[in-house]
Gaussian input, Z-matrix of N, CA and C with variables (Angstrom, degrees):
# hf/3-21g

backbone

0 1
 N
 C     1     B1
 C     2     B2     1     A1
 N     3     B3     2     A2     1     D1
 C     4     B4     3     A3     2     D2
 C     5     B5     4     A4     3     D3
 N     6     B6     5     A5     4     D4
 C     7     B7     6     A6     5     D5
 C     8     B8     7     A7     6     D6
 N     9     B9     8     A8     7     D7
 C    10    B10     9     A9     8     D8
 C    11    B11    10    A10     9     D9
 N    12    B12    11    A11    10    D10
 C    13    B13    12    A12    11    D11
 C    14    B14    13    A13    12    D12
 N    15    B15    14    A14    13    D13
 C    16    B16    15    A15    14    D14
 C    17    B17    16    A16    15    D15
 N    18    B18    17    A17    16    D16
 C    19    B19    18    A18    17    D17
 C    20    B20    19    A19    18    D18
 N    21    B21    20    A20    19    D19
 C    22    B22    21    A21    20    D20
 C    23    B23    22    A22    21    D21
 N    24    B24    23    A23    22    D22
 C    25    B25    24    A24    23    D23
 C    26    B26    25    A25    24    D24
 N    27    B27    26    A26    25    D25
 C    28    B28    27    A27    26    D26
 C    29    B29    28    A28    27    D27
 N    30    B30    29    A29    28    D28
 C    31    B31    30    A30    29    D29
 C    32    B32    31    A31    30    D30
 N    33    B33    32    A32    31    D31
 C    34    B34    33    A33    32    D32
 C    35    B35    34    A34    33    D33
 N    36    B36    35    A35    34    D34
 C    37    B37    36    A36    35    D35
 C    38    B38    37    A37    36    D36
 N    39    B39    38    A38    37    D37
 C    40    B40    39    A39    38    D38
 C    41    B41    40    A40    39    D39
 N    42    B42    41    A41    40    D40
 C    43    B43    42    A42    41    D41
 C    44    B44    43    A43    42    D42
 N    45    B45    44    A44    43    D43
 C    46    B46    45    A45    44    D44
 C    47    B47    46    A46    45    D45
 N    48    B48    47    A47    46    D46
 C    49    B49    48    A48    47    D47
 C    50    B50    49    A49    48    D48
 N    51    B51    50    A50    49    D49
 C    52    B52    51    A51    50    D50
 C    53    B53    52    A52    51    D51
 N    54    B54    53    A53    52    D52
 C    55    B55    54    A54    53    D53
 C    56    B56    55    A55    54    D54
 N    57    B57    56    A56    55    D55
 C    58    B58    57    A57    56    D56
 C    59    B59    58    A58    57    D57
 N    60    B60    59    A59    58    D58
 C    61    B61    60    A60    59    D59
 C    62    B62    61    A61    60    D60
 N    63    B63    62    A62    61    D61
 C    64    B64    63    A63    62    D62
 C    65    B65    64    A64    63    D63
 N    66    B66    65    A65    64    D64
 C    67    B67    66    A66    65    D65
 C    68    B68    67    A67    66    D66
 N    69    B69    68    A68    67    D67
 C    70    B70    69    A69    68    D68
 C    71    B71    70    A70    69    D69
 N    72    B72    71    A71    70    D70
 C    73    B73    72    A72    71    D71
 C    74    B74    73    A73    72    D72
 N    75    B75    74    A74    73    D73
 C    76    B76    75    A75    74    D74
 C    77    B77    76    A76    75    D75
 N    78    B78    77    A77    76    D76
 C    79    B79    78    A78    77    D77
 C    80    B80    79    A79    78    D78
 N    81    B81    80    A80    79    D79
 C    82    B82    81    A81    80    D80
 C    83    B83    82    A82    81    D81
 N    84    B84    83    A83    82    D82
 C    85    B85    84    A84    83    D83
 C    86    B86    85    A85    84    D84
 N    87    B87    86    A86    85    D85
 C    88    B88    87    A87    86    D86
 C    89    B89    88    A88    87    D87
 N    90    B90    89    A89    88    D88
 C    91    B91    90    A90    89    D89
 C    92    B92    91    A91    90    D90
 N    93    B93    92    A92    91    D91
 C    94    B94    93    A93    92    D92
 C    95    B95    94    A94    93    D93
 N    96    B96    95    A95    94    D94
 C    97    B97    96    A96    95    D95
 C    98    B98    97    A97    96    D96
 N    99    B99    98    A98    97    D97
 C   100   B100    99    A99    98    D98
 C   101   B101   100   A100    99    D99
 N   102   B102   101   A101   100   D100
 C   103   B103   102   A102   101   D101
 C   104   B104   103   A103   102   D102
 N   105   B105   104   A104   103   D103
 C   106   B106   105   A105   104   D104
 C   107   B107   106   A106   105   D105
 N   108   B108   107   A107   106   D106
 C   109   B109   108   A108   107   D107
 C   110   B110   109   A109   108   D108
 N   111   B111   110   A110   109   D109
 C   112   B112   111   A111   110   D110
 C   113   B113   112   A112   111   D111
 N   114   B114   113   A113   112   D112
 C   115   B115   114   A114   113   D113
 C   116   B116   115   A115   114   D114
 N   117   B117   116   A116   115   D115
 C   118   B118   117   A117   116   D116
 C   119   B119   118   A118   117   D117
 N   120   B120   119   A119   118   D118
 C   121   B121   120   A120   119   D119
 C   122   B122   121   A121   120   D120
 N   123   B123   122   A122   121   D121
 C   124   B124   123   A123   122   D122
 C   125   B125   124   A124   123   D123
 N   126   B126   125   A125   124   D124
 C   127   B127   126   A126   125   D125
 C   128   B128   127   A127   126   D126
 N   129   B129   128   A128   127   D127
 C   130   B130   129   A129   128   D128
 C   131   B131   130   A130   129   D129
 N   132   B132   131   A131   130   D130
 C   133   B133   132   A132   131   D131
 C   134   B134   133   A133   132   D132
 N   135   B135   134   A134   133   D133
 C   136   B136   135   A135   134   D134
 C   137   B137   136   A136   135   D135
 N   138   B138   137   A137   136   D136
 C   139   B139   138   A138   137   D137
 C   140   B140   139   A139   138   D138
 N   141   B141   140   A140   139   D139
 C   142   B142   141   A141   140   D140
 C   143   B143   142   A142   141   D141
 N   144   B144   143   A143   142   D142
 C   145   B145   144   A144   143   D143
 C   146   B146   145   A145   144   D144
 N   147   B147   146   A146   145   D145
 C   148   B148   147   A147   146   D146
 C   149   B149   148   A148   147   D147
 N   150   B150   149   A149   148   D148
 C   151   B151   150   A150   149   D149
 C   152   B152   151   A151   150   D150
 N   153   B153   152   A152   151   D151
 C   154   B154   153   A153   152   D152
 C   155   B155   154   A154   153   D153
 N   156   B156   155   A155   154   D154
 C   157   B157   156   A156   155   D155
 C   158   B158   157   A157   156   D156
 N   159   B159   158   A158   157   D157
 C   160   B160   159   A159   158   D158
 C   161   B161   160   A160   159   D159
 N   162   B162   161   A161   160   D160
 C   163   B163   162   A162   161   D161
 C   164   B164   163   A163   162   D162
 N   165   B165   164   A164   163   D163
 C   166   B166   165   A165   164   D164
 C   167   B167   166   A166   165   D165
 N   168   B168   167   A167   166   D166
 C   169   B169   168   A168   167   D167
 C   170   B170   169   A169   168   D168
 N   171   B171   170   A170   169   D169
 C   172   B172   171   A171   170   D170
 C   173   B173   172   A172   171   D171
 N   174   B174   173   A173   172   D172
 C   175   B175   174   A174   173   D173
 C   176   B176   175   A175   174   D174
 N   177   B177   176   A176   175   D175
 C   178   B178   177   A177   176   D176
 C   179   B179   178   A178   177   D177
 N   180   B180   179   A179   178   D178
 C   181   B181   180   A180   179   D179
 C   182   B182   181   A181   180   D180
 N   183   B183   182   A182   181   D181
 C   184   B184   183   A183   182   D182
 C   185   B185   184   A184   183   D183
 N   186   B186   185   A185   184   D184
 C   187   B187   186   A186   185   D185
 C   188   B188   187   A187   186   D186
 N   189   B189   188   A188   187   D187
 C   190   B190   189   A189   188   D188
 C   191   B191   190   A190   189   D189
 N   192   B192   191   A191   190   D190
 C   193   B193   192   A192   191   D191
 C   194   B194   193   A193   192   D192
 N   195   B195   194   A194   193   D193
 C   196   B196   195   A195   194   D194
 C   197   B197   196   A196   195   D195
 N   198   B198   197   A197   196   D196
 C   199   B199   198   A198   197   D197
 C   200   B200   199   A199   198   D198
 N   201   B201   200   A200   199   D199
 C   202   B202   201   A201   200   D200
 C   203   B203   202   A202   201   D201
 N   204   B204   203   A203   202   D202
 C   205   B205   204   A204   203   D203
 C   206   B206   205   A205   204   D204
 N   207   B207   206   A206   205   D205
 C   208   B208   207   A207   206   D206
 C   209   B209   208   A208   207   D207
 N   210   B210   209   A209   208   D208
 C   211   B211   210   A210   209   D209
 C   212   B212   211   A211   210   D210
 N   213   B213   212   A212   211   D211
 C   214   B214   213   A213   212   D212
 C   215   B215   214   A214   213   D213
 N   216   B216   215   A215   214   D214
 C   217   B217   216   A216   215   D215
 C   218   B218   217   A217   216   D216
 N   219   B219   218   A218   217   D217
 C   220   B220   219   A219   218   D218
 C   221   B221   220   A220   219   D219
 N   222   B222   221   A221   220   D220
 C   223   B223   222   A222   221   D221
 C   224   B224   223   A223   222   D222
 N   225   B225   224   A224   223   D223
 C   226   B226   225   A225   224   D224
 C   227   B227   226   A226   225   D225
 N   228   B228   227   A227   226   D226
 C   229   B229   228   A228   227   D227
 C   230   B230   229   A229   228   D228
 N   231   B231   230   A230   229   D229
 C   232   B232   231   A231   230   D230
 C   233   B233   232   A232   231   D231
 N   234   B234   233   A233   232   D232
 C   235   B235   234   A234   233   D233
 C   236   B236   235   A235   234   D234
 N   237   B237   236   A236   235   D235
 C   238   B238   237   A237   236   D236
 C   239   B239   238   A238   237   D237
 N   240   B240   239   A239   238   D238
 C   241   B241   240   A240   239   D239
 C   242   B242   241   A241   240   D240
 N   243   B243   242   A242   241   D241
 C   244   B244   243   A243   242   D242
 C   245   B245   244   A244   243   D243

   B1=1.4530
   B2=1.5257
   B3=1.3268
   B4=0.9339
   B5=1.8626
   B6=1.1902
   B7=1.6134
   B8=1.3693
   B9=1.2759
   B10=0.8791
   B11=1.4555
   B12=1.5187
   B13=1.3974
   B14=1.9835
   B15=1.1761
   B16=1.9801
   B17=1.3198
   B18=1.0748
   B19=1.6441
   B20=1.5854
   B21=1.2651
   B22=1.7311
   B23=1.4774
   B24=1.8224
   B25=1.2442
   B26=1.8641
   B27=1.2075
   B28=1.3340
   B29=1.3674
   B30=1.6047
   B31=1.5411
   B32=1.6851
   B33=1.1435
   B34=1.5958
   B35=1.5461
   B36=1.2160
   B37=1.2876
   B38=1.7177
   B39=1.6685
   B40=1.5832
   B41=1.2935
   B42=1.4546
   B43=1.6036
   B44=1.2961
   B45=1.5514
   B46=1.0553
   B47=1.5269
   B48=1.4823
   B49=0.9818
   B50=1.4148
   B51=1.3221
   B52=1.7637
   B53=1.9306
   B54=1.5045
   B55=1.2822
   B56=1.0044
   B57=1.5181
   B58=1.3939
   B59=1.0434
   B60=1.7325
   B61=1.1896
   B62=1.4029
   B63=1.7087
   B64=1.4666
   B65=0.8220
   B66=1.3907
   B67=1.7354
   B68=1.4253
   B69=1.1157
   B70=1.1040
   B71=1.8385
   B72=1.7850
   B73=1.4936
   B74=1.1586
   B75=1.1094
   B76=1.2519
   B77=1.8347
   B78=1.2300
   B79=1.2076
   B80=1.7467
   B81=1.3343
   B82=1.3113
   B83=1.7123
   B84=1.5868
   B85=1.4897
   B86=1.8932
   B87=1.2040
   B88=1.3278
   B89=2.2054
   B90=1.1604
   B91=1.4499
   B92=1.7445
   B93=1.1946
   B94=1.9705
   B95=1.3843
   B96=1.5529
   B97=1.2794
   B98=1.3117
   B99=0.8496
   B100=1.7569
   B101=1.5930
   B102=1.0140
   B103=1.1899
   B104=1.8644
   B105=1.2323
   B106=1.0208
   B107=1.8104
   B108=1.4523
   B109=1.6177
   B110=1.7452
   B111=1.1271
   B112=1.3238
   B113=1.7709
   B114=1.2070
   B115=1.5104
   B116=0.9745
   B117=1.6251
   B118=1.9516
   B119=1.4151
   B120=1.3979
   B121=0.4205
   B122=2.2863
   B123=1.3703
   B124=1.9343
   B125=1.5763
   B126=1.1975
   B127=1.6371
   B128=1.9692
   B129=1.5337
   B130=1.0602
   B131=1.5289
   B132=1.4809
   B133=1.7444
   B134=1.4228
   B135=1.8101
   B136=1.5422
   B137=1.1459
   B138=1.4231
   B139=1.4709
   B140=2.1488
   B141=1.5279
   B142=1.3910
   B143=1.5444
   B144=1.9106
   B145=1.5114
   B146=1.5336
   B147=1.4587
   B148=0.8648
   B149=1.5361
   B150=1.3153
   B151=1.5569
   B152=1.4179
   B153=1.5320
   B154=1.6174
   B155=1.4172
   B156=1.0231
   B157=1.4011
   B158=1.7453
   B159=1.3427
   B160=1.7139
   B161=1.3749
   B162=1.5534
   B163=1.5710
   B164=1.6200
   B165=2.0279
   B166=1.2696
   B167=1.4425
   B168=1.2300
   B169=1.2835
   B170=1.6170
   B171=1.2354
   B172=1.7134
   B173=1.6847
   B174=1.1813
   B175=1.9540
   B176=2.1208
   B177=1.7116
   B178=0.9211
   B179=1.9180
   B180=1.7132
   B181=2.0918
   B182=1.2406
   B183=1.5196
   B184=1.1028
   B185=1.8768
   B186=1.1100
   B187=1.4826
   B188=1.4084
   B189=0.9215
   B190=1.2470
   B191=1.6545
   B192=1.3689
   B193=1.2902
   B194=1.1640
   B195=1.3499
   B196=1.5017
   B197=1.6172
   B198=1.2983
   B199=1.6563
   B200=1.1822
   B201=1.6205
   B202=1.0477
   B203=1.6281
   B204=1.0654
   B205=1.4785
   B206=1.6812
   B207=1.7171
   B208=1.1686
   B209=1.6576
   B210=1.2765
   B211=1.5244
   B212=1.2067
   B213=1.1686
   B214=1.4416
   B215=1.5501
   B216=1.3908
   B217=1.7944
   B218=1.8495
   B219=1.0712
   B220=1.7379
   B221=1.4531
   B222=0.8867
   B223=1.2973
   B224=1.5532
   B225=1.2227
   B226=1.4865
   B227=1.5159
   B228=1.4899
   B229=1.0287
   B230=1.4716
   B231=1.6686
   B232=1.0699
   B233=1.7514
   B234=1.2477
   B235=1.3713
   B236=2.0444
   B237=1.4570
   B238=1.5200
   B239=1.7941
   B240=1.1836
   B241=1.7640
   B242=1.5654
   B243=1.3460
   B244=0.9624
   B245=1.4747
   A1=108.93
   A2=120.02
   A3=107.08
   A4=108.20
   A5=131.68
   A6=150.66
   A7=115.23
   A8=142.91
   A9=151.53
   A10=105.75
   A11=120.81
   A12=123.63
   A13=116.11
   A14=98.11
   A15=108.06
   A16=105.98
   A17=91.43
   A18=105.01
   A19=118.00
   A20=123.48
   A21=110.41
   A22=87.44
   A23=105.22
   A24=131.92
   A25=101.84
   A26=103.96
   A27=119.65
   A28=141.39
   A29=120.99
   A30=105.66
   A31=111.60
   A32=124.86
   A33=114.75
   A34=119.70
   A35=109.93
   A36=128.86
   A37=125.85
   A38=87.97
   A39=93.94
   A40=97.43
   A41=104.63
   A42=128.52
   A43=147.60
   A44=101.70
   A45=139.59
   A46=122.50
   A47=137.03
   A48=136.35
   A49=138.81
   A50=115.37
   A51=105.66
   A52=99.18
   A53=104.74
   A54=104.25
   A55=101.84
   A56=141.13
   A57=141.38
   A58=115.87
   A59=154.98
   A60=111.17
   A61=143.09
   A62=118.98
   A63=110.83
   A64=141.53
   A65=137.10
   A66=159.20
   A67=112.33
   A68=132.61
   A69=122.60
   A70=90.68
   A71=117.28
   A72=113.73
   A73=113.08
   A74=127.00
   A75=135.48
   A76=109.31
   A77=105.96
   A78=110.20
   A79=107.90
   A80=129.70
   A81=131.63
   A82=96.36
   A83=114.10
   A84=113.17
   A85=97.32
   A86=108.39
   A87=119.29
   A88=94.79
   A89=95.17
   A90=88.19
   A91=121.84
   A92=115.48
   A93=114.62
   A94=103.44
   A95=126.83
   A96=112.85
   A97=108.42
   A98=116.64
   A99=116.22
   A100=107.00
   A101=130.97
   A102=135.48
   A103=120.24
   A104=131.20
   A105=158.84
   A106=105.13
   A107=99.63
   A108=91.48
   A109=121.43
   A110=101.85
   A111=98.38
   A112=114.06
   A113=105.91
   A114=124.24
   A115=142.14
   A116=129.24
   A117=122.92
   A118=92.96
   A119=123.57
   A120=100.00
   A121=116.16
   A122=110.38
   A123=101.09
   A124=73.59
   A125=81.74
   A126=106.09
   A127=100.41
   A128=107.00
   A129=132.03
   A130=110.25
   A131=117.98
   A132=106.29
   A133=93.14
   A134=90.10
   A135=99.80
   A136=114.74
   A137=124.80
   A138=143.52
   A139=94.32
   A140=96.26
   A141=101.14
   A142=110.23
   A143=103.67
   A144=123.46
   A145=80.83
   A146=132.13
   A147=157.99
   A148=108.67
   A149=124.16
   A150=140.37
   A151=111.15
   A152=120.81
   A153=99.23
   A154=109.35
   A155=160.62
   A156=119.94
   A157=138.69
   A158=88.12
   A159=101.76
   A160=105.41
   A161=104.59
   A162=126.48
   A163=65.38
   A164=96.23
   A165=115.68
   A166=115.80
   A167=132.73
   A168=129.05
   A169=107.13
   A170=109.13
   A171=131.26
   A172=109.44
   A173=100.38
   A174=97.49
   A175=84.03
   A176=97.61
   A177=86.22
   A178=71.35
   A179=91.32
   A180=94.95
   A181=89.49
   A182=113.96
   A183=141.09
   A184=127.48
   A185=128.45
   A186=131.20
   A187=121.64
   A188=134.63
   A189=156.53
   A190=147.07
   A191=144.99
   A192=137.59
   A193=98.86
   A194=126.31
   A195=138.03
   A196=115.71
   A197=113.91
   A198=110.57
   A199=132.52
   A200=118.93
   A201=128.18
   A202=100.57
   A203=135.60
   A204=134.65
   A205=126.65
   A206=105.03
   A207=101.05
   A208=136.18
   A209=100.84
   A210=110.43
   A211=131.11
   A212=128.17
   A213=119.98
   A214=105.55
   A215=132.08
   A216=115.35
   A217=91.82
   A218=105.67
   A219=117.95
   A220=104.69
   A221=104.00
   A222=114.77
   A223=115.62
   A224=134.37
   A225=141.51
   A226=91.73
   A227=127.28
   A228=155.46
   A229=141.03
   A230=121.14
   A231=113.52
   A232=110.63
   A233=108.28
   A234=121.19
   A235=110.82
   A236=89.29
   A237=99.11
   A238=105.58
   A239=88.38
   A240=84.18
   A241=107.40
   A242=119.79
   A243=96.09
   A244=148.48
   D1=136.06
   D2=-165.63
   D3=-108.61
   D4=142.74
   D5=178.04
   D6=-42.86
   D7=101.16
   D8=158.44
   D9=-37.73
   D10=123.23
   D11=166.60
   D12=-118.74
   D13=101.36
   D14=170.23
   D15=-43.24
   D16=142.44
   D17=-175.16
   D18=-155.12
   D19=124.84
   D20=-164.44
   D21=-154.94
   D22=143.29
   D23=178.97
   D24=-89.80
   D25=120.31
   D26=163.52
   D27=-133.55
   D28=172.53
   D29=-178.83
   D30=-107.62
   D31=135.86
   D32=165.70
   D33=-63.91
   D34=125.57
   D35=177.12
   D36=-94.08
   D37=-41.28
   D38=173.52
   D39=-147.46
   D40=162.31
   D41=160.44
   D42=-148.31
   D43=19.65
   D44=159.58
   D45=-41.74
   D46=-16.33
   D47=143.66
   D48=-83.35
   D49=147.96
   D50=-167.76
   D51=-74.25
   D52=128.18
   D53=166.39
   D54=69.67
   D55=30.63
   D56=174.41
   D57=-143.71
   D58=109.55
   D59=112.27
   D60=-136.18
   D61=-141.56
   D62=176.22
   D63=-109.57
   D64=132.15
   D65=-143.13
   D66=-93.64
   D67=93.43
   D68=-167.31
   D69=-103.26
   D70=119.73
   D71=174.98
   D72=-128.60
   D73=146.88
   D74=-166.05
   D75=-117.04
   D76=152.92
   D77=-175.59
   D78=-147.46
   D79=151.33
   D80=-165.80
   D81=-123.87
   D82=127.16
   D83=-176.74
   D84=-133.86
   D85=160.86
   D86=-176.89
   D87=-82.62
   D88=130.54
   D89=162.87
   D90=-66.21
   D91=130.56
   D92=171.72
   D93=-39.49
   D94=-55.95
   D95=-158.92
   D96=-119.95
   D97=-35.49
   D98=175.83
   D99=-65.11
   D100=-40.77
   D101=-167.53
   D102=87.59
   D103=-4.21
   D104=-138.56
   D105=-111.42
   D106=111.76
   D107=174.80
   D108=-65.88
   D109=130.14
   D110=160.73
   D111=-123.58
   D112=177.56
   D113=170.62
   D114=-95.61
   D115=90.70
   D116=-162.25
   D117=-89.33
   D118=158.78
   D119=145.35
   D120=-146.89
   D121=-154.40
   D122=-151.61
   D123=-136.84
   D124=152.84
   D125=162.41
   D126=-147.53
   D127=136.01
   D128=-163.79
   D129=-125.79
   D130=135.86
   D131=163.36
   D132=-117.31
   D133=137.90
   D134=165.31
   D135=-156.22
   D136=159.55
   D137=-135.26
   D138=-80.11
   D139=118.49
   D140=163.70
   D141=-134.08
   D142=106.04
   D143=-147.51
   D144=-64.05
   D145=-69.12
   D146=-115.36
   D147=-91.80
   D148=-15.45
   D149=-140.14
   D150=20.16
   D151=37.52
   D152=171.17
   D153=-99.47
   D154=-55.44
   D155=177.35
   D156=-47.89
   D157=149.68
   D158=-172.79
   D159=-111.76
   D160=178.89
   D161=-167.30
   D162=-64.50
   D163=159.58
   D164=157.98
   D165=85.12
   D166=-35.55
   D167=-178.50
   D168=-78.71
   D169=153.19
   D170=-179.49
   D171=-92.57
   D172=104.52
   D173=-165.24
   D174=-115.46
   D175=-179.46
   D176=-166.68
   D177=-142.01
   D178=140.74
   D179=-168.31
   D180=-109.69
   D181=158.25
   D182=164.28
   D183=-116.77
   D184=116.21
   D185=-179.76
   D186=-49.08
   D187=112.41
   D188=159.14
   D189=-76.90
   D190=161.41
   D191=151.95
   D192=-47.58
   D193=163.61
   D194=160.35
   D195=-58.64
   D196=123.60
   D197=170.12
   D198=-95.44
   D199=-10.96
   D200=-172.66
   D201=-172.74
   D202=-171.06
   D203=175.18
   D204=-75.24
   D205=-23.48
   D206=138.38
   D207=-140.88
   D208=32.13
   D209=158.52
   D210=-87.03
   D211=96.47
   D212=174.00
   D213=-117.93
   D214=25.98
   D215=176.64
   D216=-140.61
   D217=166.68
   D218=-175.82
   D219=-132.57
   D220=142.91
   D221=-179.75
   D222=-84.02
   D223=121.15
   D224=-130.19
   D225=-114.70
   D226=-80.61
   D227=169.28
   D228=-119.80
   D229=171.00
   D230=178.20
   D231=-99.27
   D232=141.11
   D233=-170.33
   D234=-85.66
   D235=-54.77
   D236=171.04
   D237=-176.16
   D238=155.37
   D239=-166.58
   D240=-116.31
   D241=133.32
   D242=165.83
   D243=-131.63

């Protein structure tokens, strides 16, 4: 059987940490009662070995073991740069 791997398109927000940063993703849900989409949205830290992405670029994370207390996703690829 094969492992389900999470996977979510996001934007960089920061990169101010070494080998780190943050995912800002957005997601669109129907409201319960209004009926009305709105926008939640997540912020994520995840492992960037390399420090090349910057604020602003569209990366795409991947789920992981835990890396630290709050890293658990890596940053896989680049989505679009801009």
């Amino acid at each position: 059987m094969a492992k389900v791997v999470r996977s979510l398109v996001g934007k960089v927000v920061s990169d101010a940490i070494n080998k780190s940063v943050t995912i800002l993703v957005e997601r669109r849900v129907k409201h319960p009662l209004l009926g009305k989409i709105v926008k939640k949205f997540n912020k994520y830290r995840a492992h960037d070995e390399n420090n090349q992405y910057k604020a602003g670029d569209q990366v795409v994370i991947v789920e992981c073991k835990p890396i630290s207390k709050t890293k658990t996703w890596i940053v896989e690829s680049l989505a679009s740069k801009v």
